[in-house]
KERO-838467 format. One record per residue: residue in three letters; residue number from 0; x, z, y of N, C-alpha, C in turn. Coordinates in Angstrom, 2 decimals, padded with zeros to 5 digits, always signed. Atoms other than C-alpha are relative to their C-alpha. Layout:
BEGIN
> aa / i / n_X / n_Z / n_Y / ca_X / ca_Z / ca_Y / c_X / c_Z / c_Y
> ALA / NUM / X / Z / Y / X / Z / Y / X / Z / Y .
...
END
This chain:
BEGIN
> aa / i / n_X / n_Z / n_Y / ca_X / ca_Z / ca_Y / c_X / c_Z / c_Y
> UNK / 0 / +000.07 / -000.40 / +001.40 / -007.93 / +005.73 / -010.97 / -000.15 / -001.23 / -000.89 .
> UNK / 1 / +000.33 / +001.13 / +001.35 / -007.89 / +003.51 / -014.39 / -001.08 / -000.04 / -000.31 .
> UNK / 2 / +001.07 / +000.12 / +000.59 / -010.92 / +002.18 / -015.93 / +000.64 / -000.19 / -000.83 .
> UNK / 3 / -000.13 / +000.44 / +000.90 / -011.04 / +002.84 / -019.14 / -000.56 / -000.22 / -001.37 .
> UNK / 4 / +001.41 / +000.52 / +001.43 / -012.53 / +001.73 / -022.65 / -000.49 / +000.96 / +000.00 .
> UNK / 5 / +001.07 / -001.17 / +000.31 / -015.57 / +003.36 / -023.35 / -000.36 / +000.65 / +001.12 .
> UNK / 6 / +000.55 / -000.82 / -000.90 / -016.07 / +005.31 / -020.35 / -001.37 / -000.14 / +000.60 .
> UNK / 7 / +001.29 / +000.15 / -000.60 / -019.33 / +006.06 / -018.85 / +000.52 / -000.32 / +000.99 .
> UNK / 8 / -000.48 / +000.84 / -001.46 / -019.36 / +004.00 / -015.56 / -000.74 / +001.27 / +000.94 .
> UNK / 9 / +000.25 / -000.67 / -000.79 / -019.23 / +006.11 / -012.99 / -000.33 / -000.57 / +001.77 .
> UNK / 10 / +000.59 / +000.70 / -001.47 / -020.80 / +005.09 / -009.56 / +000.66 / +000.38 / +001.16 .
> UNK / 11 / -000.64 / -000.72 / -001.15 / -019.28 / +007.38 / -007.14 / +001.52 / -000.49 / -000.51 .
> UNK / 12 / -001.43 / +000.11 / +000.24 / -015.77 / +006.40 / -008.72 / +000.01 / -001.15 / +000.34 .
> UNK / 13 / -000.61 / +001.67 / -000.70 / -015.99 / +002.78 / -008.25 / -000.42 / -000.11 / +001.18 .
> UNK / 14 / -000.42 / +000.49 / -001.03 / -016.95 / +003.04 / -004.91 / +000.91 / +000.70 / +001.01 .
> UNK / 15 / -001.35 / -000.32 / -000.75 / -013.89 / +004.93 / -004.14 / +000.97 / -000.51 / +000.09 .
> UNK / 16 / -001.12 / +000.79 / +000.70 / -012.21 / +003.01 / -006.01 / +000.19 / -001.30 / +001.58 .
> UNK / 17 / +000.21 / +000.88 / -001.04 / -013.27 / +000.03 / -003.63 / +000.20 / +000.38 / +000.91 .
> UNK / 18 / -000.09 / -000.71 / -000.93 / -012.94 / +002.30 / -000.57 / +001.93 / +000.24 / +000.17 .
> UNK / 19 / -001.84 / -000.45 / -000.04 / -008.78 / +003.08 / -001.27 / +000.38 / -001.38 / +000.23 .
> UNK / 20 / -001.03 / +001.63 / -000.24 / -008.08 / -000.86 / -001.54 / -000.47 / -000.08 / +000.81 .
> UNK / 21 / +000.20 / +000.99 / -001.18 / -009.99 / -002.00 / +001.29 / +000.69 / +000.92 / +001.19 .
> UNK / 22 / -001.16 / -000.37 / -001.26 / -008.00 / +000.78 / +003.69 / +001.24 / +000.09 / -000.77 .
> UNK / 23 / -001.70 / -000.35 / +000.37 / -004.73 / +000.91 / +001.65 / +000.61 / -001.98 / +000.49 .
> UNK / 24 / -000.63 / +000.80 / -000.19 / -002.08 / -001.81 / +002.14 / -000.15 / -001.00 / -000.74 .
> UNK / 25 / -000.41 / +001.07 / +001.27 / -001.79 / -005.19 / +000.40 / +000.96 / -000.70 / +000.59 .
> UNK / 26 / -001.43 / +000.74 / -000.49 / +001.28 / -007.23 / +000.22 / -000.34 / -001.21 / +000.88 .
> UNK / 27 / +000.00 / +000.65 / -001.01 / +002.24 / -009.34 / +002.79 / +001.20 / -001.49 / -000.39 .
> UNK / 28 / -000.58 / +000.93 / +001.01 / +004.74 / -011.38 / +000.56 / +000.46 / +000.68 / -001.08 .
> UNK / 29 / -000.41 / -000.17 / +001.32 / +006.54 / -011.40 / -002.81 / -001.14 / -000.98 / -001.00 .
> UNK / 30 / +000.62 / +000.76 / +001.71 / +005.12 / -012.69 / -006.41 / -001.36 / +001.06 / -000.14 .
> UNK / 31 / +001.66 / -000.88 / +000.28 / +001.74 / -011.44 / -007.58 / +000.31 / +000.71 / -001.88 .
> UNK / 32 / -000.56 / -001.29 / +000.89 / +002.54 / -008.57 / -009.96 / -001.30 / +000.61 / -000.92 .
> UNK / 33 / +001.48 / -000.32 / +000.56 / +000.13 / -007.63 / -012.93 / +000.94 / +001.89 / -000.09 .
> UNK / 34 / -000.11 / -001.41 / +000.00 / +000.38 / -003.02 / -013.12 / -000.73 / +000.33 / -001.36 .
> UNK / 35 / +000.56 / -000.15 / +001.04 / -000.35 / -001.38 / -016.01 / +000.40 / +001.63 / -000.99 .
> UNK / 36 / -000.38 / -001.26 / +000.04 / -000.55 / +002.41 / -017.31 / +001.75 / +000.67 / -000.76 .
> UNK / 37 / -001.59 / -000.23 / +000.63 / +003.18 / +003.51 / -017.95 / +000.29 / +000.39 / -001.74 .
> UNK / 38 / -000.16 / -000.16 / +001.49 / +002.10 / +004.99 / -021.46 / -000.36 / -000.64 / -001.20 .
> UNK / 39 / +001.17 / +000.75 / +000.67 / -000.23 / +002.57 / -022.45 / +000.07 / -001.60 / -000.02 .
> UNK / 40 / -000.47 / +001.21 / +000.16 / +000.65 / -000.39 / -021.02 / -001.81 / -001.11 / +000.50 .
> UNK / 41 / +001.50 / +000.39 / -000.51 / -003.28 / -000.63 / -019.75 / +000.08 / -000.62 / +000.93 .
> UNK / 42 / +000.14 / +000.81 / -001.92 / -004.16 / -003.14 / -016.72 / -000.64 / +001.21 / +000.73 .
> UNK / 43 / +000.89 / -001.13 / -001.41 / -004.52 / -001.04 / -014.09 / -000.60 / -001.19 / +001.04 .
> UNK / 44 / +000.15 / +001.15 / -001.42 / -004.23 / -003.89 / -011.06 / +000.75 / -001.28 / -000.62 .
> UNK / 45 / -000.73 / +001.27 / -000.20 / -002.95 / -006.97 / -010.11 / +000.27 / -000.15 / +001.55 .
> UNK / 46 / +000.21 / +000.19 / -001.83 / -002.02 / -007.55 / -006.29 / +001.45 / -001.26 / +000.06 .
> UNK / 47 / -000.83 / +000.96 / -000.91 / -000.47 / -010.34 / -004.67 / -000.17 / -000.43 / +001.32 .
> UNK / 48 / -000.20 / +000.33 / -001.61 / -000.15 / -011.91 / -001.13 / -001.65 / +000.49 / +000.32 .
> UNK / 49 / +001.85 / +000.11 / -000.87 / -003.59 / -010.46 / +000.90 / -000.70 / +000.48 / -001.49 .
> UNK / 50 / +001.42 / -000.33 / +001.33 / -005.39 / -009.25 / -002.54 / +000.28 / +001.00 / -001.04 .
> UNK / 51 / -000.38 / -001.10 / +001.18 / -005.62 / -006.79 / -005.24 / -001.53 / +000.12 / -000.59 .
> UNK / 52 / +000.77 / +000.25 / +001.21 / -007.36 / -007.16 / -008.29 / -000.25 / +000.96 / -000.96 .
> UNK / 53 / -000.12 / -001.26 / +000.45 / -008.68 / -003.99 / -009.96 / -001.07 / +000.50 / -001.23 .
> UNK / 54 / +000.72 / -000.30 / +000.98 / -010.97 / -003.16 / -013.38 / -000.47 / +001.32 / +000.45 .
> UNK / 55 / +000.59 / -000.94 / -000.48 / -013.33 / -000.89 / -012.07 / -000.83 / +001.43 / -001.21 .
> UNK / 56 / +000.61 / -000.95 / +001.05 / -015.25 / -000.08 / -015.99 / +000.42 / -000.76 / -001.07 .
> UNK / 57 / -000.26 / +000.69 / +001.03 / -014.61 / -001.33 / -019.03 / -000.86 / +000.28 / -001.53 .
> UNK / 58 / +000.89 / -000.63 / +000.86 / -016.75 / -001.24 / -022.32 / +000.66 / +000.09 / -001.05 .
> UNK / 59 / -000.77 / +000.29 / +000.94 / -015.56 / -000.65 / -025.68 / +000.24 / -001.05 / -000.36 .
> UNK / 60 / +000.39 / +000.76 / +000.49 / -014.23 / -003.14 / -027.90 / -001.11 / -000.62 / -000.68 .
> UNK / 61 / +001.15 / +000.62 / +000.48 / -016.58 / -005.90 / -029.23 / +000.12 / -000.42 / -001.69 .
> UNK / 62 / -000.32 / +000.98 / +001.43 / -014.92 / -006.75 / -032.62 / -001.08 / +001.06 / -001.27 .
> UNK / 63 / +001.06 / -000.16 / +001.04 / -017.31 / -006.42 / -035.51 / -001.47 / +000.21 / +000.63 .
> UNK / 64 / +000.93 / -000.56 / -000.79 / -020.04 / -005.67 / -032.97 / -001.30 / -001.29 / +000.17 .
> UNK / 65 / +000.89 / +000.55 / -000.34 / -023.17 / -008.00 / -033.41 / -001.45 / +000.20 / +000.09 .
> UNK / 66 / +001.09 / -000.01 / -000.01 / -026.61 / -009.02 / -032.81 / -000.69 / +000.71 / +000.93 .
> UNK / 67 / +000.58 / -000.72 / -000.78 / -028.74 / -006.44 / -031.03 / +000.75 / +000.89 / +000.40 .
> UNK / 68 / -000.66 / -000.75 / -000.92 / -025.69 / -004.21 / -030.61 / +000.77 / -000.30 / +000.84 .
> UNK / 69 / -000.94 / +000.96 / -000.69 / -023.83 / -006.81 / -029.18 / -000.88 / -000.23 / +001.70 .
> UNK / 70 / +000.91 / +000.22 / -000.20 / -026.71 / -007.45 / -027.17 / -000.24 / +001.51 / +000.85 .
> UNK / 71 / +000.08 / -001.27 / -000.68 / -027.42 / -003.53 / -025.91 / +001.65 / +000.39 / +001.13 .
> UNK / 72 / -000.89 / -000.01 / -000.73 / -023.67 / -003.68 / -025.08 / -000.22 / -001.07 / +001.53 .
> UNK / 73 / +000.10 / +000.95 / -001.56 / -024.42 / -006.64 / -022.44 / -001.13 / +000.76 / +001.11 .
> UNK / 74 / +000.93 / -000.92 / -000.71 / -027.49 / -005.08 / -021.19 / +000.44 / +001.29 / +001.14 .
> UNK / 75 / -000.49 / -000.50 / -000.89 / -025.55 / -002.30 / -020.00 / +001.25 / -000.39 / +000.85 .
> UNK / 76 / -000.69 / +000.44 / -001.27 / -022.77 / -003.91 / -018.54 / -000.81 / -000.62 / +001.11 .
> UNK / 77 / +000.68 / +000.79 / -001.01 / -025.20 / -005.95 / -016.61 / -000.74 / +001.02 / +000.84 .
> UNK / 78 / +000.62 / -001.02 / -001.09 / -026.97 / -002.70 / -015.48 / +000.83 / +000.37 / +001.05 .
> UNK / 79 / -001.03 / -000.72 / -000.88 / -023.72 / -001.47 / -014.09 / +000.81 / -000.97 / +001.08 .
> UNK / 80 / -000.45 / +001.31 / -000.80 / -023.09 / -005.02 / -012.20 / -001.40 / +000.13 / +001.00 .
> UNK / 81 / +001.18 / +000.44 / -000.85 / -026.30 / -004.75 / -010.86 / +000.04 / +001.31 / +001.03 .
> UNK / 82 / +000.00 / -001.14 / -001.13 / -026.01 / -001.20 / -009.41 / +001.12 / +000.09 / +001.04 .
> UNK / 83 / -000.84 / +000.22 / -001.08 / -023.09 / -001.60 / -007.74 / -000.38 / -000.64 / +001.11 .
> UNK / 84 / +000.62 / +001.24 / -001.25 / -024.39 / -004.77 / -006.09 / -000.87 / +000.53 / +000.91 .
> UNK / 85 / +000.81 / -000.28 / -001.15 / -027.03 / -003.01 / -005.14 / +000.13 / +001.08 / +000.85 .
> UNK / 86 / -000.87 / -001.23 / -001.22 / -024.98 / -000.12 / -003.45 / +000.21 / -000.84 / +001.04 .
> UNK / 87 / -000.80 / +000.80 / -001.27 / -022.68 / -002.43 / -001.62 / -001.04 / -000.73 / +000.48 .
> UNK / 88 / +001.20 / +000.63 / -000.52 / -025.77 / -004.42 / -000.77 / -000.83 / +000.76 / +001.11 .
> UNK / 89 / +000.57 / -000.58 / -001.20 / -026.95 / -001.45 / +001.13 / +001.05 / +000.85 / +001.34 .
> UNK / 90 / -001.51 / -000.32 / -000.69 / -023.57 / -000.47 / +002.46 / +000.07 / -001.47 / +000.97 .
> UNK / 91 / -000.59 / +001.15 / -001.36 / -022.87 / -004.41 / +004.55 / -000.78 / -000.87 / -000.46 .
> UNK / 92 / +001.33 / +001.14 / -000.06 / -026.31 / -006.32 / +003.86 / +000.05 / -001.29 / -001.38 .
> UNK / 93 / -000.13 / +001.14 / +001.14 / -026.76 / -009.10 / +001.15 / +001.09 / -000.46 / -000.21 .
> UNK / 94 / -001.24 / +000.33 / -000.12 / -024.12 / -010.26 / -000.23 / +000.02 / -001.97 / -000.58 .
> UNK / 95 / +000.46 / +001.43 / +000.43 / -023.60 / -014.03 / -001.37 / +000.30 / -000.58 / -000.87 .
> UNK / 96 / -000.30 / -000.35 / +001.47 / -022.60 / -015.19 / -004.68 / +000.98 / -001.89 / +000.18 .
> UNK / 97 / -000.66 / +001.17 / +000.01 / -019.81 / -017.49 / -005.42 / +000.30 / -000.14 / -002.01 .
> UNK / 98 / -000.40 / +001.01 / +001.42 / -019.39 / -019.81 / -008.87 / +001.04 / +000.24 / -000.62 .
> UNK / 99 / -000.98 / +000.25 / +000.45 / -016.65 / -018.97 / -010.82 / +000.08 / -001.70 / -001.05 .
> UNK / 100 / -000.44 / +001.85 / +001.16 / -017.51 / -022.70 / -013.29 / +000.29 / -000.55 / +000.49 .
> UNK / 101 / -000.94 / +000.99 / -000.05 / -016.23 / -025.00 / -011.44 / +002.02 / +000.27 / +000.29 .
> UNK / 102 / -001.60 / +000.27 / +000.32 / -012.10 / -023.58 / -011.87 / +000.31 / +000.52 / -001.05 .
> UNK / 103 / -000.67 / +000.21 / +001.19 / -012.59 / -023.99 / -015.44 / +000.35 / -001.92 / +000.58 .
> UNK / 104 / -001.04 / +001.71 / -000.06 / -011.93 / -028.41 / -014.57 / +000.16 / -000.21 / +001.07 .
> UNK / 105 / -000.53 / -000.31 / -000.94 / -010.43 / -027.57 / -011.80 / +000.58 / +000.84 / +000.62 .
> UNK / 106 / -000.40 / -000.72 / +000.03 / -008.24 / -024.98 / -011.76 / +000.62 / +000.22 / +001.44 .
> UNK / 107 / -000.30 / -000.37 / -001.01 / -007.69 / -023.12 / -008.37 / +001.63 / +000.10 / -000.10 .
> UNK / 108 / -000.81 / -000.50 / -000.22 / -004.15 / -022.78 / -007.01 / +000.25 / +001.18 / +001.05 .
> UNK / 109 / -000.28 / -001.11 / -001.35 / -005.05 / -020.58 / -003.78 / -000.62 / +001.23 / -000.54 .
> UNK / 110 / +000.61 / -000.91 / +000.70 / -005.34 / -017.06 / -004.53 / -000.78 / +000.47 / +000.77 .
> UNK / 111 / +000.18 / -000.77 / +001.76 / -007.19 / -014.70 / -005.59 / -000.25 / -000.72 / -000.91 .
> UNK / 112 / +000.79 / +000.29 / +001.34 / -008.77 / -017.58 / -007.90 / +000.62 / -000.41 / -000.73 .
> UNK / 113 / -001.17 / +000.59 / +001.03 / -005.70 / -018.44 / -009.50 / +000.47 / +000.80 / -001.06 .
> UNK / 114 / +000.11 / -001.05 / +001.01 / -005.31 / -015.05 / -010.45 / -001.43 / +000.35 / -000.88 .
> UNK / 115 / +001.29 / -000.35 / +000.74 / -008.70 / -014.30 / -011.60 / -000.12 / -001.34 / -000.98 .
> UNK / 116 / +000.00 / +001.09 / +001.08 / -008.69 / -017.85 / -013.83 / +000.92 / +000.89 / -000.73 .
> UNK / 117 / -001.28 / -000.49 / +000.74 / -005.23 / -016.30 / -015.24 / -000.56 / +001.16 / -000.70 .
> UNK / 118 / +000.57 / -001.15 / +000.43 / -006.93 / -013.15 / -015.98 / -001.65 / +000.19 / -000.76 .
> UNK / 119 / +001.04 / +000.12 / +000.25 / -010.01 / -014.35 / -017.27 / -001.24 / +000.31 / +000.53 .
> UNK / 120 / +001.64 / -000.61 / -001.23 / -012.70 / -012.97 / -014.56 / -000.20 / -001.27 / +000.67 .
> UNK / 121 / +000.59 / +001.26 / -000.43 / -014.39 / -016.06 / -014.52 / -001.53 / +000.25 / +000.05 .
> UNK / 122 / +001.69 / -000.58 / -000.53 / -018.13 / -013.95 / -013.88 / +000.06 / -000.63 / +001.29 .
> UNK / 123 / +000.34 / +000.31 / -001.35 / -019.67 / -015.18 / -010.62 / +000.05 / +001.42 / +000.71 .
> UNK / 124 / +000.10 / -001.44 / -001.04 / -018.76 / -013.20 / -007.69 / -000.94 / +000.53 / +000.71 .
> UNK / 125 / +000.87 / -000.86 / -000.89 / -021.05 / -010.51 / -005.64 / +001.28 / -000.21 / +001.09 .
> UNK / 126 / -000.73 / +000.14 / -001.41 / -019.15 / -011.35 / -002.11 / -000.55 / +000.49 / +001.07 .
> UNK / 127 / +000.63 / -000.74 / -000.81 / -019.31 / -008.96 / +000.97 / +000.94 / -000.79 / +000.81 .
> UNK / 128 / -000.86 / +000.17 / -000.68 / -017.42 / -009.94 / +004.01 / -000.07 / -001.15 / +000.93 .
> UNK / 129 / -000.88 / -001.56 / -000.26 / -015.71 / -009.24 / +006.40 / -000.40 / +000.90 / +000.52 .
> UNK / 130 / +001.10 / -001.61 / -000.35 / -016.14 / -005.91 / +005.96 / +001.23 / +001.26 / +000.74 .
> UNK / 131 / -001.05 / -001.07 / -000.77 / -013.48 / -002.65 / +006.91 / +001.13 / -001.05 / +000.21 .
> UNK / 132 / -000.85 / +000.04 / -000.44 / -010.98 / -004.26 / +008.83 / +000.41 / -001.72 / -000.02 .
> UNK / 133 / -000.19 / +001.28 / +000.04 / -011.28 / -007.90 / +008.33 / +000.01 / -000.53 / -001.72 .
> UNK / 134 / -000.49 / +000.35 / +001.49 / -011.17 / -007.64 / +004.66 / -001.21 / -000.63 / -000.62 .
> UNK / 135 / +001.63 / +000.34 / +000.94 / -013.67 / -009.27 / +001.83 / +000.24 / +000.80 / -001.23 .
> UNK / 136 / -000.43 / -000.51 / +001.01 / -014.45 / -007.67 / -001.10 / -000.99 / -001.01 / -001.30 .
> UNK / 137 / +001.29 / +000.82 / +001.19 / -016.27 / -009.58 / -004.84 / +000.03 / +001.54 / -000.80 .
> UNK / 138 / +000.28 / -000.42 / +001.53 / -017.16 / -008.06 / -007.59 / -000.65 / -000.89 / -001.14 .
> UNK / 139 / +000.77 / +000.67 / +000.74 / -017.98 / -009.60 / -010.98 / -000.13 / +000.97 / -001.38 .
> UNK / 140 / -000.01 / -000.08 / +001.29 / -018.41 / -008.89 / -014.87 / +000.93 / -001.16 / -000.74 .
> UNK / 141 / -000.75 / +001.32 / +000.78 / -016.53 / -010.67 / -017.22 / +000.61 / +000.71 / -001.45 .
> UNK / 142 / -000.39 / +000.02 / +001.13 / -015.38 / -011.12 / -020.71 / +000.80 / -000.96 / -000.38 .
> UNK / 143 / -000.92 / +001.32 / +000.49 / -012.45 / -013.45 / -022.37 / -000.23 / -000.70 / -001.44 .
> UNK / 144 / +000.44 / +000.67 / +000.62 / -013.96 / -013.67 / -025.52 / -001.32 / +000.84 / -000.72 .
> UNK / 145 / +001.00 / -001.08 / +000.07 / -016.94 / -012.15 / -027.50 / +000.10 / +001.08 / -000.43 .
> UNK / 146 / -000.09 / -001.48 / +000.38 / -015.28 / -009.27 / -029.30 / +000.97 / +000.61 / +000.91 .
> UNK / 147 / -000.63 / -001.04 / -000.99 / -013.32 / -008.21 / -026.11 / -000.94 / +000.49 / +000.89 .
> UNK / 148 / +001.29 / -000.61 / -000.90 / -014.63 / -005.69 / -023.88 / -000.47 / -000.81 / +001.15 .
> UNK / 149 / +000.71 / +000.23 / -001.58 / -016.76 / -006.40 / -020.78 / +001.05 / +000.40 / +000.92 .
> UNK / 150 / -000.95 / -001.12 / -001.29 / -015.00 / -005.26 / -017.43 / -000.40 / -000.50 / +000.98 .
> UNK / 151 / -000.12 / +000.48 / -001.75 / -016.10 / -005.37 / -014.16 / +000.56 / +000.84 / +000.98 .
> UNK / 152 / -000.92 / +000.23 / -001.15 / -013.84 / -006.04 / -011.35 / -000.15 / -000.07 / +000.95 .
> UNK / 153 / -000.09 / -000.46 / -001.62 / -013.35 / -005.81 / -007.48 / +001.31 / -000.80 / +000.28 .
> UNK / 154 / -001.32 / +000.48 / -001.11 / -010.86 / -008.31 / -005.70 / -000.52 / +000.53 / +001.20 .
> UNK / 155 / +000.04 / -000.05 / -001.17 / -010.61 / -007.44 / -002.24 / +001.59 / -000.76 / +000.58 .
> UNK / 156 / -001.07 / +001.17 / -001.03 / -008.66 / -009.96 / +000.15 / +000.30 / +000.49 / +001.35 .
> UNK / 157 / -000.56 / -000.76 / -001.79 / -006.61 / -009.28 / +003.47 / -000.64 / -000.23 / +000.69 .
> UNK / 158 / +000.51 / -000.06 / -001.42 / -007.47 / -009.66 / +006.88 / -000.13 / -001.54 / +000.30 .
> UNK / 159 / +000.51 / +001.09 / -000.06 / -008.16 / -013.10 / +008.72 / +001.38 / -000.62 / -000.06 .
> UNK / 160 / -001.23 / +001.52 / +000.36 / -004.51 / -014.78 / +008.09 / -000.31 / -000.01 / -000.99 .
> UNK / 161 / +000.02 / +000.35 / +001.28 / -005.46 / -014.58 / +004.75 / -001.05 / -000.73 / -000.41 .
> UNK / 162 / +001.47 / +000.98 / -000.01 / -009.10 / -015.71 / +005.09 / +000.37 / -001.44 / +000.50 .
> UNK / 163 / +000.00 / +001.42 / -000.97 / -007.62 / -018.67 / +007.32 / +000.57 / -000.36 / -001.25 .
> UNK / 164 / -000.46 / +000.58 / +001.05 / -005.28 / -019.63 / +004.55 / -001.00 / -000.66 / -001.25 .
> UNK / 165 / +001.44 / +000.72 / +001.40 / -008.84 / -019.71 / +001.66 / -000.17 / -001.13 / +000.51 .
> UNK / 166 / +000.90 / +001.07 / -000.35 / -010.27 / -021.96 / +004.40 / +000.53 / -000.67 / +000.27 .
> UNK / 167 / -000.74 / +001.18 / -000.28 / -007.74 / -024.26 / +004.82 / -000.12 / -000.86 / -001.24 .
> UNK / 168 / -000.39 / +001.14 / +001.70 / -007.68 / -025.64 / +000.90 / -001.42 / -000.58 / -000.06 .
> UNK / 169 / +000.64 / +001.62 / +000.18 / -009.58 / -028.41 / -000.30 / -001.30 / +000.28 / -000.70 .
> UNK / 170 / +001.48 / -000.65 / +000.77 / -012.43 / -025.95 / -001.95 / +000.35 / +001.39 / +000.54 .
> UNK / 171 / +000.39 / -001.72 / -000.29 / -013.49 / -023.10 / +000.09 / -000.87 / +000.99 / -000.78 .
> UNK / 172 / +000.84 / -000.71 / +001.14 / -014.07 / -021.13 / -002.43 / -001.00 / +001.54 / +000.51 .
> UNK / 173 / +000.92 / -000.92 / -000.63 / -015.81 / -017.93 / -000.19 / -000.80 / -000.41 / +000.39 .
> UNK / 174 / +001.06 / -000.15 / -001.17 / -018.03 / -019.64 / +001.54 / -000.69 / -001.83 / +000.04 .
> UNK / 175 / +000.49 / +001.61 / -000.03 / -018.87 / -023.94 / +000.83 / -000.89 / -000.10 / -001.22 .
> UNK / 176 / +000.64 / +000.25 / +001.20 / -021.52 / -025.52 / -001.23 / +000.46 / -000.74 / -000.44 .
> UNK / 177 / +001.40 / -000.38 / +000.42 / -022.59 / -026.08 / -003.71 / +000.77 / +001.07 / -000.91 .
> UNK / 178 / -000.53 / -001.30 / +000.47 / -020.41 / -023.08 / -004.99 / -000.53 / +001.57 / +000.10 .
> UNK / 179 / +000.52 / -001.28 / -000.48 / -022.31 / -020.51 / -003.21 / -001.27 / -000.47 / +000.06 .
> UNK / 180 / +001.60 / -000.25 / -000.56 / -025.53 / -019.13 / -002.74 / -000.50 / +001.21 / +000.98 .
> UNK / 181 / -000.19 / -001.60 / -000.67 / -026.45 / -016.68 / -000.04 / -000.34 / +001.30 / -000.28 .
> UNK / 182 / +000.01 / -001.26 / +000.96 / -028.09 / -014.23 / -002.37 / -000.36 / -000.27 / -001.53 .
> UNK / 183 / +000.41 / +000.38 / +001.25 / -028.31 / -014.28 / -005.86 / -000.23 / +001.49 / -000.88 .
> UNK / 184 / +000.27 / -001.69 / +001.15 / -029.84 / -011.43 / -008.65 / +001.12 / +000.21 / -000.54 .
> UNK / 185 / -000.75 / -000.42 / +000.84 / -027.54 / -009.15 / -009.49 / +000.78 / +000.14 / -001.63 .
> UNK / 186 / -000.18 / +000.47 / +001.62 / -026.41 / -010.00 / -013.25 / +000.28 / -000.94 / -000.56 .
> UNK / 187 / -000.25 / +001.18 / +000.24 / -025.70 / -013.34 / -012.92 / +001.03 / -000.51 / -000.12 .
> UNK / 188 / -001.13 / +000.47 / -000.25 / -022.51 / -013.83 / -014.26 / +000.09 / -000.99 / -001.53 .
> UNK / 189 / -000.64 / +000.86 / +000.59 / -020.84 / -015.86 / -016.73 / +000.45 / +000.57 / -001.37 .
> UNK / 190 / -001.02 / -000.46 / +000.74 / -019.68 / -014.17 / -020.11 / -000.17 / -001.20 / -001.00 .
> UNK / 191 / -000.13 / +000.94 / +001.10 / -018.44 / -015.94 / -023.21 / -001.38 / -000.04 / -000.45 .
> UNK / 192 / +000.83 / -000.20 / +000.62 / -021.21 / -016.90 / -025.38 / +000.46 / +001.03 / -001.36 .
> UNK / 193 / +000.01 / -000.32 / +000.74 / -021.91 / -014.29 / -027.63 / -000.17 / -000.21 / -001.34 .
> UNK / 194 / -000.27 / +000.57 / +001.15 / -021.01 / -013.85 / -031.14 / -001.38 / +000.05 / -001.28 .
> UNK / 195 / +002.17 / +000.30 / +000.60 / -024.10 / -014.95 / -033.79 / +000.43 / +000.84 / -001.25 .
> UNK / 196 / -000.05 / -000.84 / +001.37 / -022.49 / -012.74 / -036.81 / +000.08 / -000.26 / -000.98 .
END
């Protein structure tokens, strides 16, 4: 299903949501393809080689929106980053948290983080894995600027040719320091700085 503006975040939906990509298919080649609702023209996904990239909630827009309501808006996205985490946290044990700041001056070419720079989900990831079938899954929060919505997201990555491929490049981005940490509080991501009004 679409996440979409405004909606109350639903808990049982995103972890179905998460549950269909990690047993459905991901490509095995081709170009990495952004999806998007036929009437609307909404991001649904993104999937390319081994991955698929998916907006799980989304908050309303932010434009005209400051101060303390700006402010109540983060609050709850951050609640709804944190509950997840702490689902999947009891679903395949701690999870470990990877950096999206260092590929702002240093921009990843191996994906997923090439796509997620491209797409602006530059929140620090919640990382499980490997979990059903060899796969990993993140989750983050994120924002592109301060009056766009919030949205948190769910990559999940293929099986271990695809993991071998992360760990071959020159920044293992799943799993090397000082990028990671093995657990970190739920909420800890990255948004623009908010706007002062």
């Amino acid at each position: 299903m679409t996440a979409r503006a405004g909606e109350v975040f639903d808990m049982g939906r995103a972890v179905a949501d998460i549950d269909a990509i990690l047993t459905g298919p991901l490509p095995e080649s081709g170009p990495t393809i952004d999806a998007g609702e036929p009437d609307t023209g909404e991001w649904t996904h993104t999937r390319g080689v081994g991955f698929q990239l998916t907006p799980l909630w989304e908050s309303n827009h932010l434009v005209g929106v400051y101060g303390p309501e700006w402010t109540e808006v983060e609050a709850e996205a951050e609640g709804h980053l944190a509950e997840l985490v702490g689902e999947l946290d009891r679903r395949w044990g701690p999870h470990r948290t990877v950096t999206m700041g260092p590929a702002l001056s240093n921009p990843p070419t191996t994906e997923p983080f090439r796509t997620l720079v491209a797409k602006d989900c530059l929140g620090d990831l919640a990382v499980w894995g490997p979990v059903t079938g060899g796969r990993s899954v993140a989750v983050s929060l994120n924002q592109c600027d301060g009056d766009a919505p919030m949205i948190l997201t769910v990559v999940v990555t293929g099986g271990s040719q695809h993991q071998d491929e992360v760990h071959s490049t020159e920044v293992n981005w799943w799993s090397c320091e000082p990028h990671t940490r093995a657990v970190n509080p739920p909420g800890n991501h990255r948004l623009t700085d908010r706007p002062s009004g």
